[in-house]
C-alpha positions, 0 to 999 in steps of 0.5 A, spaced: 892 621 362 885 622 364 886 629 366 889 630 360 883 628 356 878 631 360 882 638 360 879 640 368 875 635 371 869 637 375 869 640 382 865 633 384 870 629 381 876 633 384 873 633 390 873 625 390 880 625 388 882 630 392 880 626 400 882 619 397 889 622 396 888 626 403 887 619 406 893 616 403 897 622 405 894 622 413 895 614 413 903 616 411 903 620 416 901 617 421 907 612 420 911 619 420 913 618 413 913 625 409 911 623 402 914 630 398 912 628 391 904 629 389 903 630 382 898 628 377 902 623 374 903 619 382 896 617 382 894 611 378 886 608 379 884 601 380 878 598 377 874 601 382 875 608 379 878 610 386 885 611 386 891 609 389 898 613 390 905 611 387 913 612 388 915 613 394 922 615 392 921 621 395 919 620 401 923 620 408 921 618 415 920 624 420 921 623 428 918 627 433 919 635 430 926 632 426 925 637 419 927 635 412 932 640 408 933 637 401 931 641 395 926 635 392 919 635 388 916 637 382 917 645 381 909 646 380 909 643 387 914 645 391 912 648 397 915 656 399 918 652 405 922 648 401 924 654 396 926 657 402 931 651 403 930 652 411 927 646 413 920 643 412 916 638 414 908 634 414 905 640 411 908 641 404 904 635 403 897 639 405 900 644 400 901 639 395 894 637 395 892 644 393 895 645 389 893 637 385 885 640 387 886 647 383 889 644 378 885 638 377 878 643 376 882 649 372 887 644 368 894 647 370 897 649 377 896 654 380 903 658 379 904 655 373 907 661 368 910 656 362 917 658 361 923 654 362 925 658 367 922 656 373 925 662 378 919 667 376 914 660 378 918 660 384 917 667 386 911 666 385 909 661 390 913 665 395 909 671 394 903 671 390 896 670 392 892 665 388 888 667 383 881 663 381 877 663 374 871 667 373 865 662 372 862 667 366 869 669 363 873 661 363 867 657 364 870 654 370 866 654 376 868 653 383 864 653 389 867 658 395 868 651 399 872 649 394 876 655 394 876 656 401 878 649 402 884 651 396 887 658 399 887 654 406 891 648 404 897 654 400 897 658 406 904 661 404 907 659 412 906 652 414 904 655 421 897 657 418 896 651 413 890 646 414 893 640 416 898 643 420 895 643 426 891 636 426 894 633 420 889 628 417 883 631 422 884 637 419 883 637 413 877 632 413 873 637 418 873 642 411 866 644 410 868 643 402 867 634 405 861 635 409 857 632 403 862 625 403 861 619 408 868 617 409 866 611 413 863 610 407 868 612 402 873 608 406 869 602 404 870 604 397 861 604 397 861 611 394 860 610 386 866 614 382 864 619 377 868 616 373 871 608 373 874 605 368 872 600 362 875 593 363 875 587 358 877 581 359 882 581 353 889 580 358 893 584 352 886 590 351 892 596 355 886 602 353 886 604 360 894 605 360 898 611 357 900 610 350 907 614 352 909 607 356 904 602 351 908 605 345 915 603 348 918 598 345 918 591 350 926 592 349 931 586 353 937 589 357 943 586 357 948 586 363 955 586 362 958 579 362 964 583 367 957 584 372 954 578 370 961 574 373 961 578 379 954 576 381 956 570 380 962 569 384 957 573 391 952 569 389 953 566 396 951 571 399 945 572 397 942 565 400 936 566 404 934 572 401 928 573 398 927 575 390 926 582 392 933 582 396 937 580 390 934 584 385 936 590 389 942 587 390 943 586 384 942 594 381 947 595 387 953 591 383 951 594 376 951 601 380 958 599 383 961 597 376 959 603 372 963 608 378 
């Protein structure tokens, strides 16, 4: 929503974006958990303007050199390892992350072609180098750190990525971070660019996408056959906490709609 607005943030804004959601990656892959699906809309922001990521259906736990194989993530997001369906691993995150800084300063990802058809983009990631904006021409400026910082991070082989090698370590050693007190930053002591209004009207939903708060606040009804279900397993939920049931719960919904 706040990139939309924006169009294209600035390149110090991006850059704060961009190492709080290097944190999170390297913090889940320090728990060899592999996150496979950054994308704009998985970020949300809290009202410290810093930012926090969401949804982690996507994501698998990674023992040792074990890789992933399922074809899975956003099409502008997917990594040339992943398209090539012959395993993957921690770095498709790092490619990630390249492509959400190029996007976050330019507007749009940077192998995006706008047709419905997602082959053409897909050759693209595998072959084509990146193309950067002219400063003069689009009125879009990027420094060569950044750039340098963008090129490493889509490194077409994952061997040559930032971030292969030493994850997390790597990624923060850029020159482009020299200028950001992680201590700091961690700390949350870094005043954002950017953070949000806050009122103390409970029902003021200014900082939320009009897609969602337009939505209807529609109740949904469970068939009386799974209601009666429920409750002839009900027994088998004592014990479990509130979470546990609701699970339990969309497994027997699940089952009676097969």
């Amino acid at each position: 929503m706040h990139l939309r607005k924006a169009r294209n943030f600035s390149e110090a804004r991006a850059k704060f974006y961009c190492i709080t959601v290097a944190i999170g990656l390297g913090h889940l892959h320090s728990k060899k958990i592999i996150y496979r699906d950054l994308k704009p809309e998985n970020i949300l922001m809290d009202e410290d303007g810093y930012i926090c990521l969401t949804d982690f259906g996507l994501a698998k736990i990674l023992d040792g050199n074990e890789q992933a194989y399922s074809f899975c993530g956003t099409p502008e997001y997917l990594a040339p390892e992943i398209l090539e369906e012959k395993g993957h691993a921690f770095p498709v995150d790092w490619w990630a992350l390249g492509i959400l800084t190029y996007e976050m300063i330019v507007g749009f990802p940077p192998f995006y072609t706008g047709s419905a058809n997602n082959q053409k983009m897909y050759d693209l990631i595998k072959t084509k180098p990146v193309f950067f904006p002219d400063a003069k021409k689009h009125g879009i400026a990027m420094s060569e750190q950044c750039k340098d910082f963008i090129s490493k991070c889509l490194a077409k082989k994952a061997a040559d990525r930032l971030g292969t090698k030493d994850d997390i370590n790597e990624i923060l050693a850029h020159p482009w971070f020299d200028d950001i007190d992680i201590n700091a930053l961690k700390a949350k002591e870094i005043t954002p660019e950017f953070k949000p209004k806050l009122s103390k009207d409970l029902l003021d939903v200014s900082n939320f996408d009009k897609m969602f708060t337009s939505d209807e606040a529609a109740h949904s009804v469970l068939p009386m056959a799974t209601v009666k279900k429920i409750e002839k397993e009900n027994s088998k939920f004592a014990g479990f906490d509130a979470w546990a049931i609701f699970i339990s719960i969309l497994k027997l919904k699940c089952k009676s709609s097969w």
